[in-house]
N, C-alpha and C positions, 0 to 999 in steps of 0.2 A: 314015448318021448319023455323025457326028463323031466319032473316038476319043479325050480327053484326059488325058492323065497327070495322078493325082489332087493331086500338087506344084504342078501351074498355077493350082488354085483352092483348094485346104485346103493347112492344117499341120495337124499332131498332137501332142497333147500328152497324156502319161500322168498318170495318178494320183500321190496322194501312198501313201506303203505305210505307212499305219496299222495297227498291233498289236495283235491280241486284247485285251489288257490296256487298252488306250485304249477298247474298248466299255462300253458302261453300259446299264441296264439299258430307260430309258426316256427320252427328249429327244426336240426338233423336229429334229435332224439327225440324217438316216441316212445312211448310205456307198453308193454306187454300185459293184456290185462283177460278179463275171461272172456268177451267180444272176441278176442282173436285164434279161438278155438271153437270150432264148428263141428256137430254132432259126429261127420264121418271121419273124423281123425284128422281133419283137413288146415291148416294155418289161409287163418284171413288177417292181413295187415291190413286190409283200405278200409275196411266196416268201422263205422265211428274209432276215427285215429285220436290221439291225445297224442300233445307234444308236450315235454318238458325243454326245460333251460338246457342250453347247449353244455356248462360247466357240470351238471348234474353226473355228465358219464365219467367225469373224473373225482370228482367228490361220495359214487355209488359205484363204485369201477365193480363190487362186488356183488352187484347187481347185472352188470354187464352181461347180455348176451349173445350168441355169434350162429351163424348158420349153420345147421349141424343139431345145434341142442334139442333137447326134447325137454317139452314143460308138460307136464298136465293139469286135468282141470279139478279143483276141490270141492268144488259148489255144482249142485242143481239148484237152478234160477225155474221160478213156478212160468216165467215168461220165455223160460230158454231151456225147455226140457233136451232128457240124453244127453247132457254134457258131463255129469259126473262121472269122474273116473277118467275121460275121454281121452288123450294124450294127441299130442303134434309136434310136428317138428318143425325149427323155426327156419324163418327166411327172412331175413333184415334187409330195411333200407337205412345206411347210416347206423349211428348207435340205435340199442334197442336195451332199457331197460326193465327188469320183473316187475309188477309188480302187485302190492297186497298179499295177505296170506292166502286169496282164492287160487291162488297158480302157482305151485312147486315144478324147480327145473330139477330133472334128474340129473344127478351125475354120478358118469359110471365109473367105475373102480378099475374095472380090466378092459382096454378096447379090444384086445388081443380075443377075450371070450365072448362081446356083443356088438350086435352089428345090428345098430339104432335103428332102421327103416324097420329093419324085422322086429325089434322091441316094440315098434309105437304099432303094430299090426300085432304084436300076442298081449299086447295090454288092450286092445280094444273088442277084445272077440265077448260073445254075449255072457257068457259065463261072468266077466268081471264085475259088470253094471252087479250082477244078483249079488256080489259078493257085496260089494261095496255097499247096498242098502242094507244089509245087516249091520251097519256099526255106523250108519247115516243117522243125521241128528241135527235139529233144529227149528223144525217147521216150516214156514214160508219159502227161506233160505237154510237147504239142506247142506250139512258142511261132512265132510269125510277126513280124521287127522294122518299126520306124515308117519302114527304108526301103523295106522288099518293099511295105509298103503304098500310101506315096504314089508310088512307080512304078508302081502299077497303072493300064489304060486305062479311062476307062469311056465311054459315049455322050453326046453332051453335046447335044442342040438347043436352040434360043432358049426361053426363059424361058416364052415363053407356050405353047411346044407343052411340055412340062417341066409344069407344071401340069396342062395339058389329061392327058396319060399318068399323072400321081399321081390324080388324081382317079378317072379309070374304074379304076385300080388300087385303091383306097380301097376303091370299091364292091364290089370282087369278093372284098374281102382280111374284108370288115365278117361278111360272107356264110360265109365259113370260119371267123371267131371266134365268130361264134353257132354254128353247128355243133360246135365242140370245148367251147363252155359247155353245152350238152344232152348232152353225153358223160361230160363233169364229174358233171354231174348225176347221173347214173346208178353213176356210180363210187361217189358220194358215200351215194348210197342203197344200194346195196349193204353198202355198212362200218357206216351207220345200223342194218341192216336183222339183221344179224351182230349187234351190238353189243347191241343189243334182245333178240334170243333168246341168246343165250351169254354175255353180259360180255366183259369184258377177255381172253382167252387169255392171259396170262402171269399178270394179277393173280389172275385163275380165282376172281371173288366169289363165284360158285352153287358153287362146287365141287362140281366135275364131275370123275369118274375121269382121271386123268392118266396116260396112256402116254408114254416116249421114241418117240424116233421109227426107233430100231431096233427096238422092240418089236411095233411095227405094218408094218418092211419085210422083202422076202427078199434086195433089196441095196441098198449104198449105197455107191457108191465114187467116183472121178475118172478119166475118160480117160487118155489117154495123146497125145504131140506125138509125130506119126512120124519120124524119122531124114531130115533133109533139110529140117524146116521147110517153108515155103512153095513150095519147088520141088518139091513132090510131089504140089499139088494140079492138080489135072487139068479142064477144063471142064465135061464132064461123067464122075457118078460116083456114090457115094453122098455122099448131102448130111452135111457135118461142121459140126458147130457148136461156133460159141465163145463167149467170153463177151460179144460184142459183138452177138452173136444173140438172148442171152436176157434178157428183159427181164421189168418187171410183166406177170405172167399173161398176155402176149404174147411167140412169138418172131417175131423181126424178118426177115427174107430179103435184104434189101438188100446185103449184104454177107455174103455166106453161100459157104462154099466147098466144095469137092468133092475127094473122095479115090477113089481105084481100087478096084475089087473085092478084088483081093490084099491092098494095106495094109487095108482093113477087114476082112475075113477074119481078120486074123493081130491083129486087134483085137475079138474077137468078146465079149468079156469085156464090154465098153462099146458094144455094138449095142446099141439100142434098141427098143421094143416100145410101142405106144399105148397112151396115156394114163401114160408115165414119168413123172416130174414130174423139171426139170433146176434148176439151182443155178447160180450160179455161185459160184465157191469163193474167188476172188482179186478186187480191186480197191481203188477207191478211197470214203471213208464222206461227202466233206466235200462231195457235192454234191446239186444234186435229186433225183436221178434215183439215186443211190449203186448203185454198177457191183458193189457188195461183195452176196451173198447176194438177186439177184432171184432169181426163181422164174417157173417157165412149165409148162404139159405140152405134153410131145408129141403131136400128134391124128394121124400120118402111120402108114404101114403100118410094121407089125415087122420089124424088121431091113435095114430102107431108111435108115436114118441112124447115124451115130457123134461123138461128143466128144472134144472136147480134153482136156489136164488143167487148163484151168481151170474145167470145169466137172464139177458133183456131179448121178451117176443116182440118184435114189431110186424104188427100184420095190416099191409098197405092195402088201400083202395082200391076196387079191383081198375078204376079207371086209370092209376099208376103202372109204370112202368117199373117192376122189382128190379132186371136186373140192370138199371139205370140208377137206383137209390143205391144200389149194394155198393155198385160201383164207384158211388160218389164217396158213401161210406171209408171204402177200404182204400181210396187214396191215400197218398203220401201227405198232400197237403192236410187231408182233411184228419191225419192222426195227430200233426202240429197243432191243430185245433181241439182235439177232442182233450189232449197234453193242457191247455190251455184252461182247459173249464172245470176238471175234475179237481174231486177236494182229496185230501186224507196225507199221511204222510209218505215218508218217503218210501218204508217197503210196502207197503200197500196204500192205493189210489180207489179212488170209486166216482164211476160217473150216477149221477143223481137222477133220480126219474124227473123232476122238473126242470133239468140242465139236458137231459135225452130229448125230452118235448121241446125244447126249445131248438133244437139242434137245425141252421139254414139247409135249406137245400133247394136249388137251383133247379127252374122248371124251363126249359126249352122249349119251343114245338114241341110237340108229340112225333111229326114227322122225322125231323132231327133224333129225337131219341128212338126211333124204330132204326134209324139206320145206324144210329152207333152199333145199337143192340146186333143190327144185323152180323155189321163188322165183326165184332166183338166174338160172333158165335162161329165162324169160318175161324178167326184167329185160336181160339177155343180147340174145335176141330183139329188144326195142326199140333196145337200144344197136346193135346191129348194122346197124338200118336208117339210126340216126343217123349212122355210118357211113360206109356206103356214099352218103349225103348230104353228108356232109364230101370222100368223095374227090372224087363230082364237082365240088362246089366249089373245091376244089383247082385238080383236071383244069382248070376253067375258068378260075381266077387264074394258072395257069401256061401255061396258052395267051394270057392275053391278054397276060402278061409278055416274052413269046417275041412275038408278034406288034407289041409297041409298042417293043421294042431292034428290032426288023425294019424300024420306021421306016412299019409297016400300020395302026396306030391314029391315026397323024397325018391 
């Protein structure tokens, strides 16, 4: 198949960088901004909306977007990983305009030689991410420019095979977003389900005994970075996590690294034990996903894993109920609080070991909390089949993604 440099058929054009101070509270025009592009290629308008002034889409008309366009993403966000490079395709309600330099909309040159669904499926096959960290730069906020972009190659066939390839792509892609809205769902019921029997955790309406959350642990501290940084991890080892590991009541493996027997030994303070519950202590608040205070437990054997320091071990009483604190943890409510207490600036936050100690948490019966748990673990169950349903589905959209750049679906 054809390799073409993405300059022969798009340009790009950034956003305008509109100002907090420019949002309001309600209007038909919202901002386009990097929240509205989600890992799998997928456009989210409802996830934190910003409206601008209704007069803006005439005063930025060259800003204006329409259904159809394709924007991509310029930034990896440390709190919103796999977005860079990422591209989608928009869907408006009302005006919609770009904006900032994080999101270029592409505009194509020849419609006659591209057929956009199949562009935003050959810009996001795995090969691009790699490309794209080669000329990534920034730190915290990794930025990617509008020329690493349109030098990229991608596969190009005629028009009608290009449809034929979005279309069975479409279908396999439809099949893993019903799968992640049944996952939704159960998420959803969960926090419903919590909410119903406890109230609020912070507002505490039943008032309910209120312990800190030293008062319920025997530790609560942060790892430690070994001397040497990243050239001290090892292929295999014991497994070390950081904060790009720990996520909502999940950790992640993808990116998980491994330290020697020796340096964890001599870090034995921050070994780990099942059912820890981990933290992360450090990041950023201003995204989805906010990299600042998730929460996860450990389910692995004791003394098989270790932390960094940006992450926080809290290890409960055994007369505690873990997954009743996780869960109080990794509410919704309780991230508006967690927003609330940490210090530092705007691209990096940190919650404080005396600010974590302090942290309310709501003690019920015990009886009570054995039957959420219960609840909670049947809810678990189903979600987990949905799951293992979404991976295949997956499995199968990335097989057939990999087989139609192969030039096998033609």
């Amino acid at each position: 198949m054809e390799l073409v440099e993405l300059n022969k058929i798009c340009d790009l054009k950034n956003g305008f960088a509109f100002k907090s101070k420019d949002y309001v509270e309600k209007s038909n025009t919202l901002s386009c901004r990097m929240s509205s592009i989600r890992p799998g290629g997928n456009f989210d308008l409802d996830h934190n909306k910003r409206f601008l002034p209704d007069n803006f889409s005439e005063i930025y008309s060259d800003y204006l977007l329409k259904d159809g366009d394709i924007v991509i993403a310029m930034t990896d966000l440390a709190g919103d990983p796999k977005i860079l490079g990422v591209p989608t395709i928009v869907k408006t309600e009302g005006k919609f305009l770009l904006q900032n330099q994080r999101v270029g909309k592409l505009i194509i040159k020849n419609e006659d030689r591209v057929f956009i669904p199949f562009l935003k499926y050959a810009l996001n096959r795995p090969e691009n991410k790699s490309y794209y960290k080669k000329f990534a730069g920034g730190g915290l906020q990794i930025n990617v420019g509008k020329k690493e972009i349109l030098n990229n190659k991608i596969p190009l066939p005629n028009l009608a095979t290009q449809k034929r390839i979005a279309n069975i792509l479409d279908e396999a892609d439809k099949l893993c977003q019903l799968n992640k809205k049944i996952i939704e769902k159960y998420d959803t019921l969960t926090q419903s389900l919590f909410l119903e029997m406890f109230g609020d955790p912070i507002e505490n309406q039943k008032n309910w005994k209120v312990n800190r959350l030293k008062e319920i642990s025997i530790k609560i501290l942060s790892g430690n970075t070994p001397k040497g940084g990243s050239k001290v991890y090892v292929k295999n080892g014991i497994t070390f996590f950081r904060s790009q590991n720990i996520w909502r009541n999940r950790i992640e493996l993808d990116d998980v690294v491994y330290i020697s027997q020796d340096i964890h030994n001599n870090m034995q303070k921050s070994s780990l034990k099942n059912g820890d519950i981990l933290m992360t202590k450090t990041g950023r608040i201003n995204t989805e996903n906010s990299s600042l205070g998730r929460a996860a437990m450990f389910m692995g054997k004791d003394n098989s894993a270790n932390i960094n320091g940006h992450v926080y071990l809290i290890r409960l009483k055994e007369n505690i109920i873990n997954e009743f604190v996780l869960f109080i943890l990794t509410t919704y409510k309780y991230r508006e609080y967690i927003r609330s207490v940490c210090v530092g600036g705007i691209d990096k936050r940190q919650i404080n070991k005396t600010h974590l100690e302090e942290f309310p948490i709501i003690s019920p019966p015990l009886k009570l909390q054995n039957e959420f748990a219960k609840r909670i673990q049947i809810i678990a169950q189903q979600k987990q089949q949905a799951q293992e349903a979404l991976q295949k589905s997956e499995d199968l959209f990335n097989s057939l993604l990999q087989k139609a750049f192969k030039g096998e679906l033609v």
